[in-house]
N, C-alpha and C positions, 0 to 999 in steps of 0.2 A: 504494500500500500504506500502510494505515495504523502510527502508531507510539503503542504505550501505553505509560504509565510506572504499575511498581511497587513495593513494599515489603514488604521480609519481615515479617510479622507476628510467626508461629513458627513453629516447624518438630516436626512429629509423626513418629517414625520415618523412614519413605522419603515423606513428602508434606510440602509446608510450604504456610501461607495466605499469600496475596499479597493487598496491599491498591491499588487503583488510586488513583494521586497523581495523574493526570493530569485529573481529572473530583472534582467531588463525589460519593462513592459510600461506604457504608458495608458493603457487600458483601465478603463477601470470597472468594477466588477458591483452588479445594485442586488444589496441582498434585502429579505425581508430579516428584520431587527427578531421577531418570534426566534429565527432560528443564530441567533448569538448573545453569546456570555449576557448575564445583569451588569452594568456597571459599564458599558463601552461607552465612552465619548473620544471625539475626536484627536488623534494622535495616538489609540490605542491600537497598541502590537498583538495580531492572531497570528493563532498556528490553526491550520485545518488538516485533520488529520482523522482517516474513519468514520471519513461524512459527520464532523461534528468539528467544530470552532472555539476555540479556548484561549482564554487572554495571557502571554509570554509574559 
């Protein structure tokens, strides 16, 4: 299984952009907030790892 690392970009109501730190990639990635950590605000570091997101 792989493991990607990201960064809260911002966060929009119930969705926040994640930026992938783990790769060169200027993409960014709209998740729904249901499915990440309590507690992310902007400038928080994930690891995604076994389809689940957990704050580094």
């Amino acid at each position: 299984m792989e493991t990607w690392y990201y960064t809260v970009v911002s966060i929009d109501g119930d969705y926040a952009n994640l930026k992938r730190t783990d790769i060169e990639s200027d993409d960014l990635k709209l998740v729904a907030r249901a499915l990440l950590p309590e507690g992310i605000a902007e400038g928080t570091n994930l690891k995604y790892e076994f389809m689940q997101y957990s704050i580094v």
